[in-house]
N, C-alpha and C positions, 0 to 999 in steps of 0.2 A: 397542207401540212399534216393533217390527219391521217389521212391516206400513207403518206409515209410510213408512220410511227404502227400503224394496223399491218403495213406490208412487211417491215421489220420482227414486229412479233411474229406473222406465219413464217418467215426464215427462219423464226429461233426453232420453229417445231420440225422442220426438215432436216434428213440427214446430212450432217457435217461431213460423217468419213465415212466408208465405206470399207469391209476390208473381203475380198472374196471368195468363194471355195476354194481354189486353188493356194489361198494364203496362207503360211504358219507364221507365228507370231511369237517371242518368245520376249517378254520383257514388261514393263511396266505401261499402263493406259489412263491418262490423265488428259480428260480432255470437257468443255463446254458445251450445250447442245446435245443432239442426239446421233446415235454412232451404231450404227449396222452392222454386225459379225458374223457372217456366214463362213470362214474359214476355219483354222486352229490359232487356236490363241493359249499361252500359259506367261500364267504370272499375276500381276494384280493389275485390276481395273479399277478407277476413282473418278468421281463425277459427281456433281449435284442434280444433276439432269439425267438423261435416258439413254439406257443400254439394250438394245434387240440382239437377241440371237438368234438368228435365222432357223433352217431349219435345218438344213445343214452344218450348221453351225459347232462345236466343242470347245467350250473351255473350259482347262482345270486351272481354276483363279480361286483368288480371293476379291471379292465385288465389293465396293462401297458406292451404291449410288442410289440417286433420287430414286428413279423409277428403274425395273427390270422388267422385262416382257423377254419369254422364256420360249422359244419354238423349237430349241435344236435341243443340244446334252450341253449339262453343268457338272463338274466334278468341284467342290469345294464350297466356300461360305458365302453367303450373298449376305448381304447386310442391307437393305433398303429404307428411308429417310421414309417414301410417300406408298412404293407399292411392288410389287411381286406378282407378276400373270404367268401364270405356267398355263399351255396351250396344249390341248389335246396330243402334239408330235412330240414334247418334250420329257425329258429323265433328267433332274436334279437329283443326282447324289453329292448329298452335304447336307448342313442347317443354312437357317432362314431364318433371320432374322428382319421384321417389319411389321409397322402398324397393320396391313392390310394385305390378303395373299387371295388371289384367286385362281382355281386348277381348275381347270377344264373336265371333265370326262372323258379318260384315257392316259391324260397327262399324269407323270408316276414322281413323287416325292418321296425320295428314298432318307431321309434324315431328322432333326430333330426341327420343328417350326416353334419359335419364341413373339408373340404379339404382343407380350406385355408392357414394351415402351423399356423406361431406365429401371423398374425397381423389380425386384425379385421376389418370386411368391414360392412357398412351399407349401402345399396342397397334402395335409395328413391323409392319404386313401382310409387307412388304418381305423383312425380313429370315426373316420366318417362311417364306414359302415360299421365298427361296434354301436355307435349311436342308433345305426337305424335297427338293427338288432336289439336292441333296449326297446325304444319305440314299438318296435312289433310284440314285444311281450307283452307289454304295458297296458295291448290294448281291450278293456274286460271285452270278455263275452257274455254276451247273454240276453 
């Protein structure tokens, strides 16, 4: 009975679909599990779970999902629940949004990345370095 329920979880982690270089794809991608895109793809993609893009791969989407592992080209917004891997072959042009992103050396992120979860921070530059300007005068000599 164990054995079952262990062999069931390693299927959740194998790819479900596959879609191949030779594919274009033009519409919306709503699917469970993990899902392989080596083709062209536009539109939007939705998932709790994991999206690869090969390395051949293009899409200009808008991404909602668990996990992204980045090999190929992104043109548009990824939004990630768990993680974002841009791999040494890949070019995301757009933002990123996710708790955790990791780029490779080579791999090019052309856009804005957001880690901060729900709430929004405005980071005064401004005012921070007049402060440190104060401080440096401040400090006697002698």
């Amino acid at each position: 009975m164990w054995k079952k329920e262990t062999n069931m979880k390693q299927d959740d982690s194998e790819i479900k679909a596959y879609m191949g270089e030779d594919t274009v794809f033009n519409g919306s991608l709503n699917f469970d599990g993990t899902v392989r895109i080596d083709g062209k793809f536009e539109g939007k993609v939705t998932t709790e779970d994991t999206l690869i893009i090969g390395e051949t791969g293009h899409l200009m989407a808008e991404i909602n999902a668990g996990t992204v592992i980045c090999m190929g080209r992104v043109e548009g917004t990824i939004v990630a629940s768990k993680k974002v891997e841009i791999h040494s072959t890949s070019k995301v042009l757009g933002n990123i949004k996710s708790p955790a992103i990791d780029i490779e050396l080579g791999g090019i992120l052309d856009g804005n990345c957001d880690m901060t979860g729900k709430e929004k921070k405005i980071i005064p530059l401004v005012k921070t370095e007049e402060k440190e300007n104060k401080s440096a005068n401040q400090i006697p000599m002698g």
